[in-house]
C-alpha positions in Angstrom: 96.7 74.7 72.1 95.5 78.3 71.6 98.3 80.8 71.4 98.5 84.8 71.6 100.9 87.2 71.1 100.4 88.6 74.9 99.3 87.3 78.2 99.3 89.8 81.2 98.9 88.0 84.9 96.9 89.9 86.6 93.7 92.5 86.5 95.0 95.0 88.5 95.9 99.2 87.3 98.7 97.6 86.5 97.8 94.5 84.7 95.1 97.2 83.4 97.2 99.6 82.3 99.6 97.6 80.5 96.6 96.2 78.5 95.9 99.2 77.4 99.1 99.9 76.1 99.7 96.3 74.3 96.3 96.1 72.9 97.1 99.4 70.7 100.1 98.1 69.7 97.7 95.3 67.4 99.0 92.5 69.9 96.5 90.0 70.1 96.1 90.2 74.3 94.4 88.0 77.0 94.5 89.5 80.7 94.1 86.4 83.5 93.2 87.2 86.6 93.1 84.8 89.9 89.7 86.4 91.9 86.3 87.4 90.4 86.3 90.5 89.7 88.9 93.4 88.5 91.4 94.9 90.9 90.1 93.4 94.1 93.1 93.1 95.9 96.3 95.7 96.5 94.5 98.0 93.7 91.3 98.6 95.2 92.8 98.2 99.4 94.8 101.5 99.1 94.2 105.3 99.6 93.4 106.5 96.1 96.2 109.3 95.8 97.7 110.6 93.1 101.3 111.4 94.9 103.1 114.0 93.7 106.4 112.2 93.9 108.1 113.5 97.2 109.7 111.1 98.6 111.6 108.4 96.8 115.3 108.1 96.0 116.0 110.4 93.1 116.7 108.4 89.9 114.8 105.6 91.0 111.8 104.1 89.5 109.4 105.0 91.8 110.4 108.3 91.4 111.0 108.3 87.6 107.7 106.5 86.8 105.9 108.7 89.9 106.5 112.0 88.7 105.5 110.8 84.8 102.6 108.9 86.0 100.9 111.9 87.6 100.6 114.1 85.0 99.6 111.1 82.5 97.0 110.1 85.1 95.4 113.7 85.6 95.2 114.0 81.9 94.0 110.4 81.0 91.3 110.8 84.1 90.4 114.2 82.8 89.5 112.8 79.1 87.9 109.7 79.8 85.5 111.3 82.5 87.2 109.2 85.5 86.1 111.3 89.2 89.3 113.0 90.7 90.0 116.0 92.4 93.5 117.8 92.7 92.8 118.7 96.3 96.7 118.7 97.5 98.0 117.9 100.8 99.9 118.8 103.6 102.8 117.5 105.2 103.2 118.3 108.5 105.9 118.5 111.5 104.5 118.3 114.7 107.3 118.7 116.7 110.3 121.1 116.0 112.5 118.2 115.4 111.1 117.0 112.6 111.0 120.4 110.5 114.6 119.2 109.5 112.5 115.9 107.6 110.5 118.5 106.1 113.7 120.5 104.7 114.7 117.0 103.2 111.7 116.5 101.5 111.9 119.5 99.7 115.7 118.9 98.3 114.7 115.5 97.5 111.4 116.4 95.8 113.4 119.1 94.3 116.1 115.9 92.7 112.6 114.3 91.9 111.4 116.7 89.8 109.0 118.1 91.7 109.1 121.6 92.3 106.3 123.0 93.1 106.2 122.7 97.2 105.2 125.7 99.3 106.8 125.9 103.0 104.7 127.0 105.4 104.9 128.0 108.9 102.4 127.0 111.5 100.1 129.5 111.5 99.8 129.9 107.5 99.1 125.9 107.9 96.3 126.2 110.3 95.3 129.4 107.9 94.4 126.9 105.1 93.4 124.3 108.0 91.9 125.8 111.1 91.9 122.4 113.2 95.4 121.2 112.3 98.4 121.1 115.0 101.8 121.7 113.7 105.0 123.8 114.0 105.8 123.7 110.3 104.3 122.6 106.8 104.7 121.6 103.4 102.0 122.4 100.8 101.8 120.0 97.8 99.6 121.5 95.7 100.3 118.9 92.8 98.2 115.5 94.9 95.3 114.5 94.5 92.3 111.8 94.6 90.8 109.6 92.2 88.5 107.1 91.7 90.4 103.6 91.3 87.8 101.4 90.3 86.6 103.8 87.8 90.1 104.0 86.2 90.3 100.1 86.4 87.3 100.6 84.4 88.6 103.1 82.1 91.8 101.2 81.5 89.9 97.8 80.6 87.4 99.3 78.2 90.0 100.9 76.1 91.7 97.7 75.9 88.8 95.7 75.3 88.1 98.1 72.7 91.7 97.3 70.8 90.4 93.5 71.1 92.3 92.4 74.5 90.0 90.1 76.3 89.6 89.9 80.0 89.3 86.2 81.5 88.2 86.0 85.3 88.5 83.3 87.8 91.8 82.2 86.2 94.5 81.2 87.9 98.6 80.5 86.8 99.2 77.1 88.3 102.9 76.6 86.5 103.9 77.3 83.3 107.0 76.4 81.3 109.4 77.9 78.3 109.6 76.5 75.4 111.1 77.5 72.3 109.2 80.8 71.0 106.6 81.1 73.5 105.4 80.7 77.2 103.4 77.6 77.9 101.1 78.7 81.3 99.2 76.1 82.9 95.8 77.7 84.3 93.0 76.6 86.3 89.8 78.0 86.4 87.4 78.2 89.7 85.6 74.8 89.0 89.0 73.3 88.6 88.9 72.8 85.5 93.0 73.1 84.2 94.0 74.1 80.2 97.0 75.3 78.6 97.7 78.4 76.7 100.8 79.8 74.9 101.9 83.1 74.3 104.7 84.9 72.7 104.6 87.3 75.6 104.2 86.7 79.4 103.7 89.6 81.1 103.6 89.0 85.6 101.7 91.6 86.8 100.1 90.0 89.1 101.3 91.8 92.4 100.8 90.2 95.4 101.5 87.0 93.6 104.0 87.7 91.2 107.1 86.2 93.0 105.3 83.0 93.4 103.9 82.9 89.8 107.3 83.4 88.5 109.3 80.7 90.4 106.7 78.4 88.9 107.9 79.0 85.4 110.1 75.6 84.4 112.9 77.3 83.2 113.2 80.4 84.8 116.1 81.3 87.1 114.4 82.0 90.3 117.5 83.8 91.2 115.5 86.6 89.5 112.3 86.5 91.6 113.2 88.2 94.8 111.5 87.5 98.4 107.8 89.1 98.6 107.2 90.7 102.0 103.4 91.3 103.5 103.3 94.6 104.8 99.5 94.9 106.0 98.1 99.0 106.1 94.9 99.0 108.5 92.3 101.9 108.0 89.6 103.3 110.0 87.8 105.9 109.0 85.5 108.7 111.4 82.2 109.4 112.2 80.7 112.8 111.0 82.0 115.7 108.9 85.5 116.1 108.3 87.4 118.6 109.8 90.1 119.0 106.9 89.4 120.0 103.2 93.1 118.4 102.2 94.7 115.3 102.9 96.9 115.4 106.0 100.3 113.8 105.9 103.1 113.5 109.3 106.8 112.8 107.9 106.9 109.5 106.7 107.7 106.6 108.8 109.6 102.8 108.4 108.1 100.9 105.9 105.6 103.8 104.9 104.0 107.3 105.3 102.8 107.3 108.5 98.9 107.2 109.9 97.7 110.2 107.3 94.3 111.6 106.6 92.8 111.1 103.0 89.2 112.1 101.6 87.3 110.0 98.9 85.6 111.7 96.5 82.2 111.7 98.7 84.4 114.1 101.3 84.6 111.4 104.0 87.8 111.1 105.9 89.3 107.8 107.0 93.1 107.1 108.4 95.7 105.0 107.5 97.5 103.3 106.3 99.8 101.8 109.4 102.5 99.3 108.7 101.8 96.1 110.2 104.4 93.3 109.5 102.2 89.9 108.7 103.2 86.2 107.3 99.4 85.8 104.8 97.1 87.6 103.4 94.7 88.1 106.1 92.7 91.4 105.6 90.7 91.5 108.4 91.6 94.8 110.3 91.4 94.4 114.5 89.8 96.8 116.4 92.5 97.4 118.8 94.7 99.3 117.0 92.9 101.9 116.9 94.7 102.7 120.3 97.7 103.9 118.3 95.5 105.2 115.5 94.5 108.0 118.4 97.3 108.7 119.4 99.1 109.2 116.2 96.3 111.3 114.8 96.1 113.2 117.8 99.7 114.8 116.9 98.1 116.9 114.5 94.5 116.9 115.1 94.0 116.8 118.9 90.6 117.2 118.6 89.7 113.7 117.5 86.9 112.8 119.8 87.4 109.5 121.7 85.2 106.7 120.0 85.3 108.1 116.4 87.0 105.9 114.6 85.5 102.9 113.3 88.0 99.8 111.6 87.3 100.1 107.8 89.5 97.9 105.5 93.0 97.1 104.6 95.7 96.1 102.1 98.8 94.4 101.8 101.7 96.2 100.5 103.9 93.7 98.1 107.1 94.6 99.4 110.7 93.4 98.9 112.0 95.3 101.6 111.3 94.0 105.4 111.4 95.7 108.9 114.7 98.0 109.5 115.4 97.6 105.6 115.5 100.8 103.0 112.6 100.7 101.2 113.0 98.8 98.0 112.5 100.0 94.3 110.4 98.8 92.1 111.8 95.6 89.9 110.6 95.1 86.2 112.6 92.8 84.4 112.6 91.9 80.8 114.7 89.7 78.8 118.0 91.2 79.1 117.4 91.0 83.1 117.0 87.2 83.4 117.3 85.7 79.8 114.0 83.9 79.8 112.6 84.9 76.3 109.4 87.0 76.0 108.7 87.0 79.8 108.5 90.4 81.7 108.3 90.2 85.8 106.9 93.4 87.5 108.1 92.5 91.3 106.8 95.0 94.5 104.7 97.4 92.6 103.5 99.2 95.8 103.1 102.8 96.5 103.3 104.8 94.2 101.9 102.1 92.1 98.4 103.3 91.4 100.0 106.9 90.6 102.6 105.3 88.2 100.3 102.8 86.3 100.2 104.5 82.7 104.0 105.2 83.2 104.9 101.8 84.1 102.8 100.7 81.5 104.3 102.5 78.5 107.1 101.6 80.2 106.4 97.5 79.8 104.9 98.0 76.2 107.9 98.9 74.9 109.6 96.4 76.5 107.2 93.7 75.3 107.3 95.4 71.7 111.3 94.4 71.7 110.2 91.0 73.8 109.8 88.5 70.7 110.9 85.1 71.5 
């Protein structure tokens, strides 16, 4: 049976990322990923932001690996040549009730580490943005957009260049621990099944890295927490846009309400909502773009009627459901769940793509100290 020192579930930023980070440390490293291509599912379904870390509890993870992983992802896409664009955003109150959100936002951005927020009032808002409604504003000067298949990109040719090699159309079917090393069973997509150990077993695998782990004979599946599906629909609009930042209401349950992003082409699309679903079911229904209207309309009332157009979605991997507070990230190594030489990343959703090359370092030095 071939054995390695490091096998990372999962070709995502994240499964990326971390490869990166293993592969210079001289750990001989395969990355196995389920679909046919790189980052096809929660990394490539999302809105391409690099947040500036507002809005997550201070001392958290999300906010500890948010605030790190932007200025490592600005740099990292600046060197390698990946297409960004610091074009900041604005968060916006659109009624006078919810200036008092904004006034949070600041103190807990403030906590975060993030201190660079400019408070605007309605009229220097629609200064920078003549077609915007609002009574108040935040400027965050620090977001941005970037390319996320060309840092997926990025990430696996600097691995691939420290000898990590990528393998495709490979699924975990069950794996066991053994003494030393991580025995996963994996079948590839003519259903052909083979074994293959590692020293390391790293589950990054997102969407299905609860499942993956409970498979594990041997693991405490005590330690894998419930996975919920919370599906973000987008739509984007016809003709040029009318903003030349992104376009952010307060945040919502579950996420940060319908907002406006640009890619890097300068087309404008809307989303993501928060639709509570049981599978991974990506197709996005036309109907809701009823409430798609009628939120954008709080701060762009001139959305014409028949603009928007249902363009794709993703499933947030969350372990927080309806009515719940949002969840932190879980990464667990060892000393978590005392199943040698494994490492579980569990609900890596927003701010994920921001904190890849944190969360990364982060894992590597785990998996550095993670000898069986």
């Amino acid at each position: 049976m071939e054995q390695v020192d490091c096998i990372i579930a999962g070709a995502g930023v994240i499964g990326l990322a971390i490869a990166r980070e293993v592969s210079r440390l001289g750990l001989e490293t395969i990355v196995i990923e389920a679909e046919e291509a790189i980052g096809t599912q929660t990394s490539s379904r999302n809105s391409e932001v690099i947040h500036a870390g507002l809005y997550y509890q201070p001392g958290s993870l999300k906010a500890k690996f948010c605030v790190e992983g932007r200025e490592k992802l600005y740099r990292f896409a600046q060197e390698r040549n990946v297409p960004h664009r610091r074009c900041g955003k604005l968060i916006v109150a659109t009624h006078a009730n919810q200036e008092a959100t904004l006034a949070a936002i600041v103190d807990r951005a403030r906590a975060c580490g993030v201190d660079d927020l400019v408070r605007l009032s309605a009229a220097e808002a629609k200064a920078l943005e003549p077609s915007l409604r609002c009574t108040a504003a935040l400027l965050s000067p620090s977001t941005g957009i970037i390319d996320s298949h060309g840092l997926m990109l990025a990430l696996l040719g600097e691995a691939e260049e420290h000898g990590c090699f990528l393998s495709l159309n490979t699924r975990v079917v069950s794996g066991r621990l053994e003494a030393g090393r991580v025995v996963l069973q994996t079948r590839d997509s003519a259903g052909g099944e083979f074994e293959i150990a590692a020293k390391r077993f790293i589950n990054a695998a997102g969407l299905s890295a609860n499942a993956i782990a409970r498979s594990l004979e041997g693991f405490d599946g005590r330690f894998a927490p419930p996975l919920r599906y919370a599906k973000g629909n987008y739509f984007s609009v016809t003709g040029r846009p009318a903003f030349s930042r992104l376009i952010y209401p307060v945040p919502e349950p579950g996420g940060l309400g319908v907002h406006l992003t640009l890619d890097l082409n300068g087309s404008a699309r809307f989303g993501p909502d928060v639709e509570w679903v049981e599978g991974l079911d990506y197709r996005v229904d036309p109907r809701r773009a009823d409430h798609f209207y009628g939120e954008i309309r709080k701060y762009w009332p001139d959305l014409a009627d028949g603009s928007l157009s249902p363009t794709y979605s993703g499933i947030r991997p969350k372990l927080s459901g309806p009515g719940e507070p949002n969840a932190d990230f879980v990464i667990q190594g060892p000393e978590a769940h005392g199943a040698a030489g494994v490492i579980n990343l569990f609900g890596i959703e927003s701010p994920g793509l921001t904190s890849s090359l944190a969360i990364a370092g982060h894992v590597a030095r785990l998996a550095k100290d993670a000898r069986p």
